[in-house]
N, C-alpha and C positions, 0 to 999 in steps of 0.2 A: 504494500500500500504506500502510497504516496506517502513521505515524510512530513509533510506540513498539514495534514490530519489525520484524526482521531477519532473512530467509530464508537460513540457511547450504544448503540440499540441499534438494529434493525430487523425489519420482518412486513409482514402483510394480515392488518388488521383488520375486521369486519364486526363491523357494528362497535366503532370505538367508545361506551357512553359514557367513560371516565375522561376522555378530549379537553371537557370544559376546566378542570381543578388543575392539570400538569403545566406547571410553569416551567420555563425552557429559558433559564435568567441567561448562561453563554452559550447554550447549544444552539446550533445551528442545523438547521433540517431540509431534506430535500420530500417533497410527497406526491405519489403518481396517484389521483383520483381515478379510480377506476369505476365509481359509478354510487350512486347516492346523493342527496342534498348538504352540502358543508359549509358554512360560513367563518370568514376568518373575521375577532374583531367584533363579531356580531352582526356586520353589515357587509362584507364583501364576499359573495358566494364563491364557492369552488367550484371548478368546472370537472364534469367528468370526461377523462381524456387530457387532460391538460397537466404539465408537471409544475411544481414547485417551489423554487428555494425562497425559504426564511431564513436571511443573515441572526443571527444572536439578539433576542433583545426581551426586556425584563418584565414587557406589557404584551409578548404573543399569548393568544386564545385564540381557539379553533373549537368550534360545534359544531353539533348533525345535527338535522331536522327528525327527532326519534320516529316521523312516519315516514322517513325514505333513509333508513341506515344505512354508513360510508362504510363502502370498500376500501379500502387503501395500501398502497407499499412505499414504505418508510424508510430515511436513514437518518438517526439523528448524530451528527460529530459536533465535533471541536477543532477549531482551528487559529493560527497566530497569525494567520491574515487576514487585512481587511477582504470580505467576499463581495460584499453588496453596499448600495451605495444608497441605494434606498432598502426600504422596511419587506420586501420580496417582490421577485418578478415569475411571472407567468409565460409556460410555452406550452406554444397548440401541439402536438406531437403528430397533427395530420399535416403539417408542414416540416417536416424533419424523419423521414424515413427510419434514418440509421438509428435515431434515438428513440422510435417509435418503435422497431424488433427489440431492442437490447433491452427497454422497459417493460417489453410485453413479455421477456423469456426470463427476465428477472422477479418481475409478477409471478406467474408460473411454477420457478423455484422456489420461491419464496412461500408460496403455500400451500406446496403438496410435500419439502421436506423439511425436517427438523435442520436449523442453518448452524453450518458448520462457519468457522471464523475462516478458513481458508475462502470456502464460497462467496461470503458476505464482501472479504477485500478486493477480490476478481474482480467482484459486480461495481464495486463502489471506486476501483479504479478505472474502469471503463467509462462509467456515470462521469465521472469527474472531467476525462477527460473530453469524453465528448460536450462536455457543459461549458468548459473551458473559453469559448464566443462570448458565453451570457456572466462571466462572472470580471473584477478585476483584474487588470495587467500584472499581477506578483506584486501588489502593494503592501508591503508589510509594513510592522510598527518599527522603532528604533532598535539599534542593535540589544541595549539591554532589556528592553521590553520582550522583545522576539525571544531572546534567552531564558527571561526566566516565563513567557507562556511555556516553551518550548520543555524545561524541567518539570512546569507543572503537568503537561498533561502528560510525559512519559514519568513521571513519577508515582508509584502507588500512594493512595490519598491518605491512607493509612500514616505517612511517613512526611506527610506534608508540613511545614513552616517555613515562614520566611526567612527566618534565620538559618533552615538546612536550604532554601533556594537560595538565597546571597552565597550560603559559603560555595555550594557547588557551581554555581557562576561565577568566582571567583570577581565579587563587586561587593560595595559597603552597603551595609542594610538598609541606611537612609537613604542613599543613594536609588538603589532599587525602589524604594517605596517611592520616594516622591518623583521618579522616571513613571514609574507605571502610572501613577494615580493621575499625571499631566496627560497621559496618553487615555487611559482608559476611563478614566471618573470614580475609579473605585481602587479602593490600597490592593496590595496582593494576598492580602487575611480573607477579605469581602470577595475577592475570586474565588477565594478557596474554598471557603461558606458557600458560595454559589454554586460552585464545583459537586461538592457535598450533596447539595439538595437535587440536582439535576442527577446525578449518578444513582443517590438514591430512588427517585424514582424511577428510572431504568433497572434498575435490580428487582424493583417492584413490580412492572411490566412482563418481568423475566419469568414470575414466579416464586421468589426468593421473600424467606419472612423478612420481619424487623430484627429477631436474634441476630440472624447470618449475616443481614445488612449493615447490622450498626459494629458488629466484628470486621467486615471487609473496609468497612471506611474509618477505622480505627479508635472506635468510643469503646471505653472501659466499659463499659453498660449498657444495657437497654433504654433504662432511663435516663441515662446522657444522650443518649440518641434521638428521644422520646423530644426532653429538654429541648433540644438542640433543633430539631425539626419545626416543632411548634413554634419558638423561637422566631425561627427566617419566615416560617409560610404563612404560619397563622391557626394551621389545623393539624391535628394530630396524624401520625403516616398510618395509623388503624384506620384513620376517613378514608384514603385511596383505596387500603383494601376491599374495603363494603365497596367502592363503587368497580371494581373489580369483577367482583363477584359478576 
């Protein structure tokens, strides 16, 4: 897979009716509609047939009309470069042949086998690079900023602090904090928190309880986890599972 992103989830959902709660603070998503009523936002419908990208941002919402439930295939990453320049663009896939098979065979895979991480980076380095028209020219953030997204998202979150990012970037901690925070709006703690809450609900999506969850992202407890969730989101990670269900 391409070195400058990072696959948090992918797959092919039908009838997503937990859509409206998962906030996606740095994730960045790509979604092929395959057919159903969607609106992003609350006001801007999705088309079926039509693909997706949502650069990273801390106010995306997506819903189904629950009397026409969406089909869809998904990828949600991370990436250290700027992607989009506005809030998401749209492509008709009956005007792009090539991107129109490779979607329709990724559809396909994606919902008749259990996805393996070898298949998901195949699909999602082909995706990318045929997208590659519709996104920026390689505009990334400054060289410390690139470095330390770059250690966060290859870093297990489990093992995450600014102080273990400055030392293995070999830069001063204030340095790093007030680089990033001119660049991005937010310190590199508040990424990571963000990190946290987006990861976790992907493990959620997976399958995976809050025990196993709040182990993999490095809370002594459940209820540091608990704590800590409610904290960022506002709702306990028990509300996603009922809507789960």
């Amino acid at each position: 897979m391409q070195h400058e992103y990072f696959i948090l989830s992918c797959g092919r959902v039908r009838n997503p009716s937990n859509w409206f709660y998962n906030p996606a603070y740095i994730v960045n998503r790509i979604y092929y509609i395959s057919s159903g009523t969607a609106y992003y936002k609350n006001n801007y419908q999705l088309k079926p047939g039509f693909l997706y990208i949502f650069r990273a941002n801390p106010d995306f919402r997506v819903a189904q009309d629950e009397s026409d439930p969406v089909d869809h295939t998904y990828f949600d990453f991370l990436t250290y470069k700027k992607l989009l320049l506005q809030d998401f663009i749209e492509i008709d896939l009956s005007n792009n042949s090539m991107l129109f098979h490779l979607v329709k065979a990724m559809e396909e895979d994606f919902g008749q086998h259990q996805i393996d991480r070898d298949l998901s980076c195949a699909y999602f380095d082909l995706l990318i690079h045929a997208l590659n028209q519709y996104l920026l020219p390689d505009i990334t953030y400054s060289e410390t900023t690139s470095a330390v997204l770059k250690m966060i998202h290859k870093t297990p979150t489990a093992e995450l602090s600014v102080d273990y990012i400055a030392e293995h970037c070999n830069r001063n901690v204030n340095h790093v904090i007030r680089t990033f925070k001119n660049e991005l709006g937010i310190t590199p703690h508040k990424y990571i928190s963000m990190l946290k809450i987006d990861q976790a609900i992907s493990y959620m999506r997976q399958g995976l309880n809050c025990t196993e969850i709040s182990e993999l992202l490095g809370f002594q407890s459940l209820s540091a986890f608990s704590y800590f969730f409610k904290k960022e989101t506002g709702n306990n990670p028990t509300d996603l599972f009922h809507l789960q269900d």
